[in-house]
DOSELUM-925377 format. One record per atom (N, C-alpha, C, O, CB): atom name; residue number from 1; x, y, z; residue in three letters. Coordinates in steps of 0.2 Angstrom, whole numbers, m for minus. Glycine has a CB too. Example, Ala and Ser with C-alpha at 12.3 -4.5 7.8 and 13.67 -1.06 7.14 Angstrom:
% DOSELUM-925377
- a / k / px / py / pz / r
- N / 1 / 66 / m28 / 39 / ala .
- CA / 1 / 62 / m22 / 39 / ala .
- C / 1 / 66 / m16 / 39 / ala .
- O / 1 / 71 / m17 / 42 / ala .
- CB / 1 / 57 / m22 / 45 / ala .
- N / 2 / 64 / m11 / 35 / ser .
- CA / 2 / 68 / m5 / 36 / ser .
- C / 2 / 64 / 0 / 39 / ser .
- O / 2 / 67 / 6 / 40 / ser .
- CB / 2 / 70 / m3 / 29 / ser .
END
This chain:
% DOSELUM-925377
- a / k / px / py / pz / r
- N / 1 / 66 / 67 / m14 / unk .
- CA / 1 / 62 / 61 / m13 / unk .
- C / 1 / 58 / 63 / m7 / unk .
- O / 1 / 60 / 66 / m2 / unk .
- CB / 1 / 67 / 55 / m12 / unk .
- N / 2 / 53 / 60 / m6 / unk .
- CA / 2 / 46 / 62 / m2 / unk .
- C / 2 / 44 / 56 / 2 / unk .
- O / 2 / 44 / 51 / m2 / unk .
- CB / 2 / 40 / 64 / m7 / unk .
- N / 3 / 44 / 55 / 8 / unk .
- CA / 3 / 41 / 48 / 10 / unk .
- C / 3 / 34 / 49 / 13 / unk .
- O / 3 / 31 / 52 / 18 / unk .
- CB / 3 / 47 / 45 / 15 / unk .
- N / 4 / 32 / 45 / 9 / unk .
- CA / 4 / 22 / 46 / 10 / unk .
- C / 4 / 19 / 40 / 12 / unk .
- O / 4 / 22 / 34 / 11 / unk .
- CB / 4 / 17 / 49 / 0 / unk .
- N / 5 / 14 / 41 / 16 / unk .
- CA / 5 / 11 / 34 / 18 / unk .
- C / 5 / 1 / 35 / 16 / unk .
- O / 5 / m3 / 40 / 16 / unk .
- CB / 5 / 13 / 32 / 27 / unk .
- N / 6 / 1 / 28 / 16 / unk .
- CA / 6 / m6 / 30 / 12 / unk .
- C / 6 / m9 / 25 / 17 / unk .
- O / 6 / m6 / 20 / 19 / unk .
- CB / 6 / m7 / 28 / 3 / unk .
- N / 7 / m17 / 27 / 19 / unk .
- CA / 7 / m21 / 22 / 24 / unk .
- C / 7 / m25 / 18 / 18 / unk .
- O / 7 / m27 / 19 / 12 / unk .
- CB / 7 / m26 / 27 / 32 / unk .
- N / 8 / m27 / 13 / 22 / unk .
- CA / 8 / m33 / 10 / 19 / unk .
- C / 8 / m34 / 3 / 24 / unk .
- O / 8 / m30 / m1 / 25 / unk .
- CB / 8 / m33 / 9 / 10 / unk .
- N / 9 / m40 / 3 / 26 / unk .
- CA / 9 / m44 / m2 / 33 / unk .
- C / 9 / m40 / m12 / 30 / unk .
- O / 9 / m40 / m17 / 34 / unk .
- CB / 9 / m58 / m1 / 33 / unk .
- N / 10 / m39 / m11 / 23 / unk .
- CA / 10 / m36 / m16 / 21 / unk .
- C / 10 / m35 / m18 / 16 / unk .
- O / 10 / m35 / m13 / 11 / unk .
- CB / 10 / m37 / m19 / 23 / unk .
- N / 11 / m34 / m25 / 13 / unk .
- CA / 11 / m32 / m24 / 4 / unk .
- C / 11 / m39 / m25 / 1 / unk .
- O / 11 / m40 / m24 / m5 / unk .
- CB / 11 / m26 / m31 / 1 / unk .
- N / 12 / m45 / m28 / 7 / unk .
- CA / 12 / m49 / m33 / 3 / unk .
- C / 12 / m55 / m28 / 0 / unk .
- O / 12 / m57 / m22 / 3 / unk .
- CB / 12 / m52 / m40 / 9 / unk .
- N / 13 / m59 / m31 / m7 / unk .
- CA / 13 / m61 / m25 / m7 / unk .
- C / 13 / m60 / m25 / m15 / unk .
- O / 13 / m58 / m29 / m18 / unk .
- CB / 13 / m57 / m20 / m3 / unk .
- N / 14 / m62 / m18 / m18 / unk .
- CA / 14 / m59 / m19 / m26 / unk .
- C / 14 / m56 / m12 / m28 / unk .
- O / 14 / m50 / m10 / m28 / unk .
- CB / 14 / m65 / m22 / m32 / unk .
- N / 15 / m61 / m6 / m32 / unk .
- CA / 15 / m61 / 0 / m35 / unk .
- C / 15 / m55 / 5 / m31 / unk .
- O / 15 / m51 / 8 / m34 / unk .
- CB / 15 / m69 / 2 / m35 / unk .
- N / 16 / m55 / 6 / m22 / unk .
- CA / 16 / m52 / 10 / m18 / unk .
- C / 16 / m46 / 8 / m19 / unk .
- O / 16 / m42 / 11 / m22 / unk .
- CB / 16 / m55 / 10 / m12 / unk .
- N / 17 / m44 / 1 / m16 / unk .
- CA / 17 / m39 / m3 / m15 / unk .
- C / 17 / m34 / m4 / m22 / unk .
- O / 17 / m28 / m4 / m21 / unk .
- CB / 17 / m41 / m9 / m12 / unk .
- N / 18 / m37 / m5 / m29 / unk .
- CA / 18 / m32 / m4 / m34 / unk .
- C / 18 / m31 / 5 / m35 / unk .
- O / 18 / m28 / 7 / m40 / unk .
- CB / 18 / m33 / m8 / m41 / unk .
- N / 19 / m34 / 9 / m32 / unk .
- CA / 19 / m33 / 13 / m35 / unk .
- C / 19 / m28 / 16 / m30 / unk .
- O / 19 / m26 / 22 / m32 / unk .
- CB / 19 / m38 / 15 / m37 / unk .
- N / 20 / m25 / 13 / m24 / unk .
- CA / 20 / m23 / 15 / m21 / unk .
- C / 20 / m16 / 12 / m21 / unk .
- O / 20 / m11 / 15 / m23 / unk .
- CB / 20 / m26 / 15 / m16 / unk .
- N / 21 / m15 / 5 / m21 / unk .
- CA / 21 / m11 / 3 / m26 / unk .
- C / 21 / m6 / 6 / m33 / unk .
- O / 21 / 0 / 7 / m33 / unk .
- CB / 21 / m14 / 0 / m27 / unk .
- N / 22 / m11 / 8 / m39 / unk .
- CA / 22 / m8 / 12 / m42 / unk .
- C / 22 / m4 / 19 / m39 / unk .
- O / 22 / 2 / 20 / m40 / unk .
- CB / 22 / m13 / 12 / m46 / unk .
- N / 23 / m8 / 22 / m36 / unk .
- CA / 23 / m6 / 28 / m35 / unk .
- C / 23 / 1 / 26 / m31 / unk .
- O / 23 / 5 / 31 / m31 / unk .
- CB / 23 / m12 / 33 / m32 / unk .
- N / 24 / 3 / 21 / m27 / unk .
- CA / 24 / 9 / 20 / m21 / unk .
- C / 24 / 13 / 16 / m28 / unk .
- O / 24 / 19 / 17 / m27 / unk .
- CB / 24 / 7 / 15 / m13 / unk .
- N / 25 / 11 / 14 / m31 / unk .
- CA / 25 / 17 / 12 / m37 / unk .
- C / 25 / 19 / 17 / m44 / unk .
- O / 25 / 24 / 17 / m47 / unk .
- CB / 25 / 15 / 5 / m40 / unk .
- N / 26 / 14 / 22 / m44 / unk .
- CA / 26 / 16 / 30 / m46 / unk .
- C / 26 / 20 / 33 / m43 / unk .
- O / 26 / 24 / 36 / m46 / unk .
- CB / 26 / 11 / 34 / m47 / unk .
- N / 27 / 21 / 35 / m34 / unk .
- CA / 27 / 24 / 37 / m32 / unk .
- C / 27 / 32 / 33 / m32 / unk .
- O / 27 / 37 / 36 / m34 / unk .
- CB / 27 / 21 / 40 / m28 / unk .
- N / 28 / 30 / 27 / m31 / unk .
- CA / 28 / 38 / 23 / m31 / unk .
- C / 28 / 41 / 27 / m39 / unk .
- O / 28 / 45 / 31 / m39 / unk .
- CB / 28 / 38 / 11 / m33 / unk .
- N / 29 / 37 / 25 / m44 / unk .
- CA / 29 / 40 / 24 / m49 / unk .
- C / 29 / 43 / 33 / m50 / unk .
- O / 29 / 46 / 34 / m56 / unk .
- CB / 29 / 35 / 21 / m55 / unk .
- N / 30 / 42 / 37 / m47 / unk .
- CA / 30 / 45 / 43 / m46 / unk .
- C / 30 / 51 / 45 / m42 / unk .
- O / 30 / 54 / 50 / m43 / unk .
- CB / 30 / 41 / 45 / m44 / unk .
- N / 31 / 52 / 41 / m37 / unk .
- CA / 31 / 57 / 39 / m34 / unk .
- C / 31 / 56 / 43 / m23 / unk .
- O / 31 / 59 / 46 / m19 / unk .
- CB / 31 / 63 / 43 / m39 / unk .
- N / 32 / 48 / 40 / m25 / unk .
- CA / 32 / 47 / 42 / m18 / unk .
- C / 32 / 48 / 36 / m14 / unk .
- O / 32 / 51 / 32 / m16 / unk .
- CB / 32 / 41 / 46 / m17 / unk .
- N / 33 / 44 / 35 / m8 / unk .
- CA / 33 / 47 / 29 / m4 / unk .
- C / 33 / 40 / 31 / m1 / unk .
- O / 33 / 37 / 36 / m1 / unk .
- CB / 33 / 55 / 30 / 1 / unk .
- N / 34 / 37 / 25 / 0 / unk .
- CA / 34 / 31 / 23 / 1 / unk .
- C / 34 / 28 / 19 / 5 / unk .
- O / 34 / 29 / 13 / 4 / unk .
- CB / 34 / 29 / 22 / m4 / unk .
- N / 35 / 23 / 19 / 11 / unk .
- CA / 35 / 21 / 16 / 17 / unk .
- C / 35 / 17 / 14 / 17 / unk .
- O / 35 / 15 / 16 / 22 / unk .
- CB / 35 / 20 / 19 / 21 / unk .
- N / 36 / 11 / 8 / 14 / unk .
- CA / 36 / 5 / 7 / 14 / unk .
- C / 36 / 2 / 5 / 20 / unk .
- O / 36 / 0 / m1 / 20 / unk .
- CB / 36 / 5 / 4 / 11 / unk .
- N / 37 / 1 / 9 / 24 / unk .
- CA / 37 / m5 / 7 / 31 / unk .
- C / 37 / m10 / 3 / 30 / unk .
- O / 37 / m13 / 4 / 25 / unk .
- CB / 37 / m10 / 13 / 34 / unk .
- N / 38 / m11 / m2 / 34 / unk .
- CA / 38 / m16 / m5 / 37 / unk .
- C / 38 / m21 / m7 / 43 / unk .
- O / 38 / m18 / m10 / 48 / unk .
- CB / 38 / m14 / m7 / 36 / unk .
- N / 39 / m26 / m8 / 43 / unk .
- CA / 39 / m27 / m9 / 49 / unk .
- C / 39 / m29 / m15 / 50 / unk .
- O / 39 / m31 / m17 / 55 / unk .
- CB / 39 / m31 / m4 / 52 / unk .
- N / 40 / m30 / m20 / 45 / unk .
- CA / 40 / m29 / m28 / 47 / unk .
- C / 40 / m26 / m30 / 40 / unk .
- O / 40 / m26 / m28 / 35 / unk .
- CB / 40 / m36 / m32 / 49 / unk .
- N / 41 / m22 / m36 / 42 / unk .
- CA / 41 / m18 / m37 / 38 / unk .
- C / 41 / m19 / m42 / 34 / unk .
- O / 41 / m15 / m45 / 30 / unk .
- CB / 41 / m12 / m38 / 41 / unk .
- N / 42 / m28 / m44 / 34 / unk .
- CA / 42 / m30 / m50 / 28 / unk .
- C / 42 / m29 / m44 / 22 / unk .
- O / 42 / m28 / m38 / 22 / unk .
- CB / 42 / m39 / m54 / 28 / unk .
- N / 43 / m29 / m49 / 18 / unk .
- CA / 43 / m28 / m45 / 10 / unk .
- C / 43 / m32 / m50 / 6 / unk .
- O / 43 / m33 / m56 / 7 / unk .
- CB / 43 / m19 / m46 / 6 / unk .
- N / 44 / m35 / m45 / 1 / unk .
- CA / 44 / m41 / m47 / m6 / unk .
- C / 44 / m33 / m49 / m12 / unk .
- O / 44 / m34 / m53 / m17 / unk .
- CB / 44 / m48 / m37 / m10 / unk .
- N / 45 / m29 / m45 / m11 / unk .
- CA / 45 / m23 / m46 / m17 / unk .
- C / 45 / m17 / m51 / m16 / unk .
- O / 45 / m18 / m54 / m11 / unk .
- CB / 45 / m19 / m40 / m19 / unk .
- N / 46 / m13 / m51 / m19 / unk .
- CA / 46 / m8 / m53 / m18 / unk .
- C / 46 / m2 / m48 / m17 / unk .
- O / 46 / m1 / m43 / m21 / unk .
- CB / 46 / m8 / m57 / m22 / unk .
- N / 47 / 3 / m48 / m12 / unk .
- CA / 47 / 4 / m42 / m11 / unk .
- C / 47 / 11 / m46 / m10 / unk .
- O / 47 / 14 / m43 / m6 / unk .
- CB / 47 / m1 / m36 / m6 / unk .
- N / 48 / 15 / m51 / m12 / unk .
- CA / 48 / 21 / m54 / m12 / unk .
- C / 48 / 25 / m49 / m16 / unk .
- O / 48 / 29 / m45 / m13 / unk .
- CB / 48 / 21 / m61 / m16 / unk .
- N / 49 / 22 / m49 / m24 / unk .
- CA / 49 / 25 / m45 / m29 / unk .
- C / 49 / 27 / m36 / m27 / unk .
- O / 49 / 32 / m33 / m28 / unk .
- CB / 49 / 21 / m46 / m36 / unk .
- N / 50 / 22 / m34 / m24 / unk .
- CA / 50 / 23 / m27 / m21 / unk .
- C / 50 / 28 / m26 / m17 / unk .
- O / 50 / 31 / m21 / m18 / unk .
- CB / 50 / 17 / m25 / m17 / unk .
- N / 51 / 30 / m31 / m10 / unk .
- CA / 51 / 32 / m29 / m5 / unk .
- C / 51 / 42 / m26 / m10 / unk .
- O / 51 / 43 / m20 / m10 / unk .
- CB / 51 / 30 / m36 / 2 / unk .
- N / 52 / 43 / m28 / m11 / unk .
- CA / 52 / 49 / m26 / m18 / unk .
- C / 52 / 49 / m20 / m16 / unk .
- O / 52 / 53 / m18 / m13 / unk .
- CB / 52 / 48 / m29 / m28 / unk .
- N / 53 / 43 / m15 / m17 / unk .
- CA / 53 / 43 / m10 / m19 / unk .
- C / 53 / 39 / m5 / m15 / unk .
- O / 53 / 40 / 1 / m17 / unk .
- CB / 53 / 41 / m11 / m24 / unk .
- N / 54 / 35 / m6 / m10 / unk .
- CA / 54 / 33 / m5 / m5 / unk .
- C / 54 / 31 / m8 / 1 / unk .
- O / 54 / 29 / m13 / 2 / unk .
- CB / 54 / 30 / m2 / m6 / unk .
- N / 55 / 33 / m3 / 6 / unk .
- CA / 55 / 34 / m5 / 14 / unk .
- C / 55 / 25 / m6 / 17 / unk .
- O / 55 / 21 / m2 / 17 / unk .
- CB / 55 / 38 / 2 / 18 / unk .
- N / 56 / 24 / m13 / 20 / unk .
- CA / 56 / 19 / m11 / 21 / unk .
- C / 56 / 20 / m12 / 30 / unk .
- O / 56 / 24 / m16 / 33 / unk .
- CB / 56 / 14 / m15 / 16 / unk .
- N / 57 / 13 / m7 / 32 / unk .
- CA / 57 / 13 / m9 / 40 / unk .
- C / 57 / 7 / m11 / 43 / unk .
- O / 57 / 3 / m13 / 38 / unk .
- CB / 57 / 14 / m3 / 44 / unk .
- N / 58 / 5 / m13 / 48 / unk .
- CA / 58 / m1 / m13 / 51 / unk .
- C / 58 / m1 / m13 / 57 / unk .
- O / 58 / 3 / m16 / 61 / unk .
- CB / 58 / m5 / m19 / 48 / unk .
- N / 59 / m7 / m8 / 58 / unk .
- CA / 59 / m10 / m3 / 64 / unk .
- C / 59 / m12 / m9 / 70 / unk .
- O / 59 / m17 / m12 / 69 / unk .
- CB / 59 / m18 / 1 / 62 / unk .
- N / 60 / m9 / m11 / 74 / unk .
- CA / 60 / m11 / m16 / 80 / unk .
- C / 60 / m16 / m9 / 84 / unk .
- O / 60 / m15 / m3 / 87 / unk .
- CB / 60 / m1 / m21 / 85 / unk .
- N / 61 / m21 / m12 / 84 / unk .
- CA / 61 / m27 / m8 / 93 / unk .
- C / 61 / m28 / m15 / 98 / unk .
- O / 61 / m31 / m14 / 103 / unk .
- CB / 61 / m39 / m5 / 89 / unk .
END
């Protein structure tokens, strides 16, 4: 098992942000453990159903 973290400035947004998504619930579904970085913590998604399944953080400056 691998524990990976993935950046992105935030959720809001469309093409980057699911695809980033997908790829951090491809690695769950592999059995890695997974960090989603943020650097603000509005969101374009809904990210209730995710948190289950990944950790999310956000970058305070």
């Amino acid at each position: 098992m691998k524990h990976i973290a993935l950046f992105l400035p935030d959720l809001n947004g469309g093409g980057a942000e699911r695809v980033m998504l997908t790829l951090a619930k491809g690695f769950v579904g592999h059995g890695h453990r997974v960090d989603l970085v943020l650097a603000r913590a509005s969101s374009g998604v809904s990210i209730v159903h995710l948190t289950q399944l990944l950790r999310f953080l956000r970058i305070v400056l």
